[in-house]
C-alpha positions as CSV (number, residue, x, y, z in Angstrom):
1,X,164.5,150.6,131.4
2,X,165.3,153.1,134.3
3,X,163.6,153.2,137.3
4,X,161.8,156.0,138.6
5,X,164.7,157.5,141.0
6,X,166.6,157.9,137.9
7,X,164.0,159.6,135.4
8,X,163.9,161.8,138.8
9,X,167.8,162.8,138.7
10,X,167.9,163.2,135.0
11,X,164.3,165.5,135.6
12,X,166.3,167.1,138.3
13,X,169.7,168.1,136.2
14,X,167.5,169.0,133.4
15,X,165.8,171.5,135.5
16,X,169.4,172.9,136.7
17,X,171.4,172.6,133.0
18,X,168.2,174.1,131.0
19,X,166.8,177.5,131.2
20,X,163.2,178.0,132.3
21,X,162.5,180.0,129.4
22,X,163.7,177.0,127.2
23,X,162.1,174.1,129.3
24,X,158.9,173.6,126.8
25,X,161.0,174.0,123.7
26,X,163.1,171.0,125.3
27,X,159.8,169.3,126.8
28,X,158.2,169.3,123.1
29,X,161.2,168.0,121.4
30,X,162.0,164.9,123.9
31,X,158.1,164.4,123.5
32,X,158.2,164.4,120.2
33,X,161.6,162.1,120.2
34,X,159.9,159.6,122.5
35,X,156.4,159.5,120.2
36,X,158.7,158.7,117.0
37,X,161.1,155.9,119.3
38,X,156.9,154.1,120.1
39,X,155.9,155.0,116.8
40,X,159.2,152.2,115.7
41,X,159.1,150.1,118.2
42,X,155.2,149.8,117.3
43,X,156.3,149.4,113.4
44,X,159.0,146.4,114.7
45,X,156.6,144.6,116.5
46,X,153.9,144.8,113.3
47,X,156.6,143.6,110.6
48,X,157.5,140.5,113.8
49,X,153.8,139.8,113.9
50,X,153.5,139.7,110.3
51,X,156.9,137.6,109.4
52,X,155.5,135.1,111.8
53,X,151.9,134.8,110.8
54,X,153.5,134.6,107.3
55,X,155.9,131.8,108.5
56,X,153.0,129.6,110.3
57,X,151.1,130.4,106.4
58,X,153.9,129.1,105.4
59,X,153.6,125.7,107.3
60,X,149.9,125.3,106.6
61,X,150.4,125.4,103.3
62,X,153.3,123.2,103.2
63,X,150.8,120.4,105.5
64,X,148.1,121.1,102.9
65,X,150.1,120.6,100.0
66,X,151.7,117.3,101.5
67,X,148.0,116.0,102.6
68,X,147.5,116.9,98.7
69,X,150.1,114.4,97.9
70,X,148.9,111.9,99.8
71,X,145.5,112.0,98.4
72,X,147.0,112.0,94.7
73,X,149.0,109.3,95.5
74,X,146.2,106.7,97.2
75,X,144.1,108.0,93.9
76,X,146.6,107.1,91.7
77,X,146.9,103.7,93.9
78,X,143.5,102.9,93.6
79,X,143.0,103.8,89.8
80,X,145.8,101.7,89.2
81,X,144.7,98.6,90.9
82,X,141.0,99.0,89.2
83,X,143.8,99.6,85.8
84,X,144.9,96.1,86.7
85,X,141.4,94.2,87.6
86,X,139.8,95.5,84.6
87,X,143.2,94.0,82.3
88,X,142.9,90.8,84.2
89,X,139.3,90.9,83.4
90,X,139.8,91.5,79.4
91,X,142.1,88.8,79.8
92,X,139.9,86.5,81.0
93,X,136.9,87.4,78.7
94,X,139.1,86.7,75.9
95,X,140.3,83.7,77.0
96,X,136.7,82.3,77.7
97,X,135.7,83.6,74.3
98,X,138.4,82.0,72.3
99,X,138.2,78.8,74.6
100,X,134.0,78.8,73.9
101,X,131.7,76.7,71.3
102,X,131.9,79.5,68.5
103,X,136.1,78.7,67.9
104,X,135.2,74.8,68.0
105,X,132.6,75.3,65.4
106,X,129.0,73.9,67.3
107,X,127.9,77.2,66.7
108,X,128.5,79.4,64.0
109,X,128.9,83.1,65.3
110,X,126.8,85.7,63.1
111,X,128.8,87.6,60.8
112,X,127.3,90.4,60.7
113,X,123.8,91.9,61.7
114,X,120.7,92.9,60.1
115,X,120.5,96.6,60.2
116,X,117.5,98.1,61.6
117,X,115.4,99.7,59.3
118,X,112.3,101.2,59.8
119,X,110.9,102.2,55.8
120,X,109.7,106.1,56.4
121,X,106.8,106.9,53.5
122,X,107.9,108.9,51.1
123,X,105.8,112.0,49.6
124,X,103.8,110.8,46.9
125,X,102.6,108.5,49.9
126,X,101.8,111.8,51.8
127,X,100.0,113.7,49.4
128,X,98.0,110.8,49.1
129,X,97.6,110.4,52.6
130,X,96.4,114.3,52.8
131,X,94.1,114.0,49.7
132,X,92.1,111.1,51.6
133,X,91.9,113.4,55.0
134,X,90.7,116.7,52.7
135,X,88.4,114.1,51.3
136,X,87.1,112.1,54.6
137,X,86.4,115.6,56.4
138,X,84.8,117.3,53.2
139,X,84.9,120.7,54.2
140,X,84.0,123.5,52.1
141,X,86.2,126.2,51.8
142,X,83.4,128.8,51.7
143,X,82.9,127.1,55.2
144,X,85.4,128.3,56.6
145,X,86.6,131.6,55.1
146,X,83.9,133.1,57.2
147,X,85.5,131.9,61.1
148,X,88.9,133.3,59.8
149,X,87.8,136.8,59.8
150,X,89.5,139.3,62.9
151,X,86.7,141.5,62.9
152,X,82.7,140.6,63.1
153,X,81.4,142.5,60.4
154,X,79.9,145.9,60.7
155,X,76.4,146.5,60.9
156,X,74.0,148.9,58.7
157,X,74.4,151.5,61.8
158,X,77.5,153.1,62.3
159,X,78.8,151.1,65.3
160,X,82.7,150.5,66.1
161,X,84.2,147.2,65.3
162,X,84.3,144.1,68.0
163,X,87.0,142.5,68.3
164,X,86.8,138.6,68.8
């Protein structure tokens, strides 16, 4: 980057080299050459910023994936060893079973099992069962036409109907 004392000298041959009536023409275009040369350099230094926030994204997800992998494999450590405690187990059931009084012949294992059955009445059982109730409450059915009705019934007068 120059110093001042040299933006001076080249201000100063400018001023000499360049007409008066053609100093803003020249003024506008350097201006506008210098806002395009920040307008870049800004534009670099986004696309730096960005490649290395990509690059430390990158390395996050490269931790989190291996952190992943370490959890999957203790998991698949852990299953496996409850794998093998629960074959030893079996193993050991089995053993005690075939090793127990049923295979000597003290006691006789059942060979199969009662199933359980609860009998459900049929319908000749429950039309008899609803003739007794009709019978045991003996209502008449003249009774109870009348409570069924959605309207009370009119009177001699011309009156509107009541709902109930």
């Amino acid at each position: 980057m120059p110093d001042f004392g040299e933006l001076l000298l080249i201000a100063i041959v400018a001023l000499i080299v360049i007409p008066p009536q053609r100093l803003p023409e020249v003024a506008r275009t350097v201006g506008q050459w210098i806002g395009r040369m920040q307008n870049y350099v800004a534009q670099m230094r986004v696309e730096i910023d960005r490649e290395f926030h990509l690059a430390d994204l990158r390395r996050l997800g490269e931790e989190a994936r291996a952190g992943a992998r370490s959890v999957e494999a203790a998991i698949h450590g852990a299953v496996s060893g409850v794998q093998t405690d629960l074959a030893k187990a079996r193993a050991d059931m089995v053993q005690s079973l075939t090793a127990s009084s049923w295979s000597s012949g003290a006691v006789e294992a059942p060979r199969n099992f009662p199933r359980r059955y609860r009998p459900r009445p049929n319908i000749d059982d429950l039309s008899l069962e609803i003739e007794r109730l009709k019978r045991q409450l003996a209502v008449p059915q003249g009774a109870m036409a009348g409570a069924r009705r959605k309207y009370a019934p009119r009177a001699r007068i011309n009156r509107p109907r009541v709902r109930r």
